[in-house]
N, C-alpha and C positions, 0 to 999 in steps of 0.2 A: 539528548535530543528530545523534545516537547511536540514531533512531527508523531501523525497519528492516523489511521486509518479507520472508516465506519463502515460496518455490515447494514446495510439496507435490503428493504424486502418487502412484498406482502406480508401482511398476517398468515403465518400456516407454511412456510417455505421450505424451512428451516436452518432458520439465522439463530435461533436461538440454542438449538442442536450443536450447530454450529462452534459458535461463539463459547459452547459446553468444555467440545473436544479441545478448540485452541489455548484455554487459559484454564488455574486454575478455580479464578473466582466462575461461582454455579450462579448463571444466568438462571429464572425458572424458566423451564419448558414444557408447554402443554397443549393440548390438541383444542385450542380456543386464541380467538384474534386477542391482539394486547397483551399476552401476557407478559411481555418483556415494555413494562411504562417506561422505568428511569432507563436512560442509558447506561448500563454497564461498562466499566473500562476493565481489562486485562493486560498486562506490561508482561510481553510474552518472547520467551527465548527464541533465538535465530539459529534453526540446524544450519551447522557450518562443519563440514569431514575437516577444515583445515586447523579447525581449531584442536580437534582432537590428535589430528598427526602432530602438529606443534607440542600440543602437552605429553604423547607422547617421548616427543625427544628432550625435552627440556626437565621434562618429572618435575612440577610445580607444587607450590603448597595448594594452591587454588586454581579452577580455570573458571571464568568470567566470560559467558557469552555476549554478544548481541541482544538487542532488545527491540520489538516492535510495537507499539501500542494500539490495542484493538477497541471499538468501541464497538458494544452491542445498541444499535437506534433501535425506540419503538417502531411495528410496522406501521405502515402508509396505506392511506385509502383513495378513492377517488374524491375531491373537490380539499385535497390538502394545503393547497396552493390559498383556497380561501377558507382556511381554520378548518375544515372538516375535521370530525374524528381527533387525533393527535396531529393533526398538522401543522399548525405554529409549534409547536415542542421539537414535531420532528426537523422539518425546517432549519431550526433554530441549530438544534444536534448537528446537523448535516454538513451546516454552514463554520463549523468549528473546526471540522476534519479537514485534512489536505487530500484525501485520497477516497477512495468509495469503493468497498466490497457490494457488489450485487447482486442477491442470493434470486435463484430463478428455481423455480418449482419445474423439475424435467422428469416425472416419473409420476405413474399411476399407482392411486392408493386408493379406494372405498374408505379405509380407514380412519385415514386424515382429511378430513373438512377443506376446501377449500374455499377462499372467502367469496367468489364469484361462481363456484358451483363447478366447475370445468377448469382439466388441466392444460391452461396454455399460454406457455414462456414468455410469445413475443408479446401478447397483450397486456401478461403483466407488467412485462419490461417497460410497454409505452404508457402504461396508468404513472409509470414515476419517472419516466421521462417527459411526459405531458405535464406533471406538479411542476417537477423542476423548471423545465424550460419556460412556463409560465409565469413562473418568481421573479428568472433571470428577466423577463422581458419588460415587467416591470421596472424593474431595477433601470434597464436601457433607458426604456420609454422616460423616467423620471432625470436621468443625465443628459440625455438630448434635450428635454426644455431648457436644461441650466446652461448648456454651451451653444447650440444651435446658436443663435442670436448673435455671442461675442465670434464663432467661427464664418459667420455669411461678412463679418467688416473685417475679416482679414487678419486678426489672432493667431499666432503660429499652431502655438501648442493646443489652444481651441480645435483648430483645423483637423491638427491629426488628431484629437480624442474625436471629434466628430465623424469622422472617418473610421474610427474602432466600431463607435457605437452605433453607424448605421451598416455594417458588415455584421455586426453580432446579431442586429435587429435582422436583416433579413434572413442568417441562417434560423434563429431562433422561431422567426415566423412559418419558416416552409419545414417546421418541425426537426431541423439538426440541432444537436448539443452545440454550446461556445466550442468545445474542445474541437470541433471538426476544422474551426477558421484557424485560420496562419497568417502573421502578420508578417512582415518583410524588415520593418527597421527598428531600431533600438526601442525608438519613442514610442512606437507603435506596442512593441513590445511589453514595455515597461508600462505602458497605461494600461493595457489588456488585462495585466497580473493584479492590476492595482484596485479590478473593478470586483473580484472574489466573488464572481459568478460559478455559482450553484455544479452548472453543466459545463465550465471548464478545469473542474476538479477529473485529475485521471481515474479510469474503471477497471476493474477487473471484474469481468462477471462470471459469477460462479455456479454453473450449471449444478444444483443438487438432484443426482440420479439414484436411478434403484441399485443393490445391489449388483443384478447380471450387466449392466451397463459400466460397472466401474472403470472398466479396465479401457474401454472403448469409446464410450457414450452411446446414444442413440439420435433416432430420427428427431427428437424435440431439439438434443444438443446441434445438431447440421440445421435445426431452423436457425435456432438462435446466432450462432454463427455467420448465416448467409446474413441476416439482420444485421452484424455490426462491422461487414465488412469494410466499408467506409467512415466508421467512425472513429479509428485511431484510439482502438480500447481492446484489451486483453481477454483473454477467456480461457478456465478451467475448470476439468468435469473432478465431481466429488461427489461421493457416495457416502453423506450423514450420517446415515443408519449405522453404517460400517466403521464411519469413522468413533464412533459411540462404543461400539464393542471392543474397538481398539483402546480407545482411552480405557476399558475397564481391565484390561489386562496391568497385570502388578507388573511384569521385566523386561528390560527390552528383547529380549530373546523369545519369551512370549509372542512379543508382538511381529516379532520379525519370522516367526513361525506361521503367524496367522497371514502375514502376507503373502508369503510365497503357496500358501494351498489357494489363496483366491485370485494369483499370478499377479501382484503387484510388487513392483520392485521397494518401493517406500508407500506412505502413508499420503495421504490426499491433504492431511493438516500441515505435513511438513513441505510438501509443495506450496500451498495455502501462505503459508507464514514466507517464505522467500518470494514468494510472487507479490504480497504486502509489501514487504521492505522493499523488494527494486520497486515497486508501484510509486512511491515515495520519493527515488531516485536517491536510495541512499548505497550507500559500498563500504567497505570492513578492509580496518586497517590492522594491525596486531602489535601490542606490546608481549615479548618472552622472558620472563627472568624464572629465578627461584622462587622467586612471592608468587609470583602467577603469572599465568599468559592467560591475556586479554582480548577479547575482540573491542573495537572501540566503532563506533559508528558515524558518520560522515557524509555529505552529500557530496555527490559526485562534481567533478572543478574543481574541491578545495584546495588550494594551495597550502604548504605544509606550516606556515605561521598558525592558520586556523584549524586545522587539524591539533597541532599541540595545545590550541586554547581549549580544543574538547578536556583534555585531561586538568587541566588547570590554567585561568587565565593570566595568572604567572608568566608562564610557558609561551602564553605567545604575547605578550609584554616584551621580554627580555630575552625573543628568540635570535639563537646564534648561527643553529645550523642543524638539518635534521640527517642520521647515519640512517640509510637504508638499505633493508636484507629482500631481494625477492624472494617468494615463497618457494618457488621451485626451487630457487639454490639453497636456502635454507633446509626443503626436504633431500637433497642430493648431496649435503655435503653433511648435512647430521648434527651441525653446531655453529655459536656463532664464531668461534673461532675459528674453524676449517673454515669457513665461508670469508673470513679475514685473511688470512693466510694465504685463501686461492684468488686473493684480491676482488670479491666479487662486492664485498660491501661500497656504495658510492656515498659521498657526502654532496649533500644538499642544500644549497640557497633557498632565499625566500621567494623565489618564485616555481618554484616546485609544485609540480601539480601532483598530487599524493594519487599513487594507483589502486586498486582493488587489490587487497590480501598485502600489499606492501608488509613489512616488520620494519619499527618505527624506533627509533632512538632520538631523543630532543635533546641537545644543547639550548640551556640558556642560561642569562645571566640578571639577576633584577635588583 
């Protein structure tokens, strides 16, 4: 899967901190704007407990997680929209990603510089929702002269992209994201997707707090929140600083020590990285043998011909039939044999819509 998600942010948030604790490639990070120019990419594993219950029952040579890809953007300034600063780069970057991590500055620090001088979320929030939405509306503005014309003489499909594009233009105008509108019919649908607007790419915004707020947040995280109540976008609080100290520890036992004295049940990164992959709308299916039990990755809908072409497009070429084990029964019954025996294994056609955590066996034939 080539789907990918980008950490955005002012300069000083700390996306590049970030971006540290998620992956192993080292972003630089330092207490001055720009330091992260190129984008960095990291192809970063998916904590999944089911993988591990699986490998325990199976004792594999190998186990194969999940995969997400993160990209670290340069930060954004105000007038990005028209080249300021790195703004064509970032832009550019932006426009690449399917998804958008949104790193928000929720904590007080003398320490760290801020690029506007004062700590406050929603303003940053709207300096790069103002870039964006101002890209996209261009974008609008430039497709409406090209159809306007043939949709006023009666054009079908004219019509309805005319219709998309004066619905985008007025949310974008009265300052909403694309992602706020909803279309109703297929066509409507399918042109919307086709226009790869900036601000209809899905959000998770990711509150970085101090320490004592990890667990909780604070008064800046319930601004930020009341802000995106209407826009059909995600939010989670994360504690950088912390999550830094956690990546330095050497075992997981380390780290799962350090958690419980600061009363977190897991790690802010490993939230972070599954809130990315559903951000994406993707879901994990499993192959289990003695070579290895696999996660394999997938977007949600697939039917089970496309699922098998993940693993080779062989497989869904010369698909015959796919055996599948749910996970439950698979962990309740301990094997895939007992799980055969108590008849739970069902065999699948080509119109199978593959579930989350499903255990996957292809038939084919080429």
């Amino acid at each position: 899967m080539s789907l990918k998600c980008g950490i955005v942010g002012l300069p000083n948030v700390g996306k590049s901190t970030l971006f540290n604790c998620l992956s192993n490639a080292k972003a630089q990070s330092a207490n001055f704007p720009f330091c992260t120019i190129e984008p960095n990419v990291g192809v970063i594993s998916v904590p999944d407990e089911r993988l591990n219950r699986l490998a325990e029952l199976v004792n594999p040579a190998q186990i194969v997680p999940a995969t997400v890809e993160i990209v670290d953007i340069a930060g954004l300034v105000k007038g990005a929209s028209k080249g300021e600063g790195l703004g064509n780069k970032f832009l550019a970057n932006i426009r690449e990603t399917d998804a958008i991590l949104h790193v928000l500055r929720c904590f007080d620090d003398d320490n760290v510089t801020h690029v506007d001088g004062s700590v406050d979320p929603i303003r940053d929030k709207e300096i790069i929702d103002y870039e964006l939405q101002i890209k996209d509306l261009e974008t609008i503005e430039s497709r409406i002269a090209k159809v306007e014309k043939q949709a006023k003489t009666g054009d079908r499909t004219a019509k309805v992209q005319y219709e998309v594009l004066q619905r985008y233009r007025e949310a974008l105008s009265e300052g909403r994201p694309a992602r706020s509108v909803t279309f109703d019919t297929k066509d409507e649908q399918q042109y919307a997707r086709e226009l790869f607007l900036l601000t209809a790419k899905p959000v998770l915004y990711v509150c970085n707090v101090d320490d004592a707020s990890a667990a909780e947040g604070n008064a800046y995280v319930e601004r930020v929140r009341e802000a995106i109540k209407d826009e059909n976008a995600q939010l989670l609080v994360v504690a950088a600083k912390i999550e830094s100290e956690i990546a330095e520890l050497d075992t997981y036992e380390e780290r799962q020590m350090f958690l419980q004295e600061i009363g977190l049940q897991e790690s802010g990164v490993a939230r972070l990285i599954r809130a990315a992959y559903h951000l994406l709308n993707l879901l994990t299916y499993f192959t289990a043998g003695p070579k290895e039990v696999k996660a394999w990755t997938f977007v949600a809908g697939s039917k089970a011909p496309q699922c098998a072409g993940i693993i080779h497009s062989d497989f869904e070429k010369g698909f015959i039939r796919a055996e599948v084990i749910k996970y439950d029964d698979y962990i309740a019954l301990g094997s895939e044999t007992a799980v055969k025996e108590a008849g739970k294994m069902s065999v699948e056609g080509k119109d199978y819509v593959v579930q989350d955590g499903d255990i996957m066996l292809f038939r084919f034939n080429v």
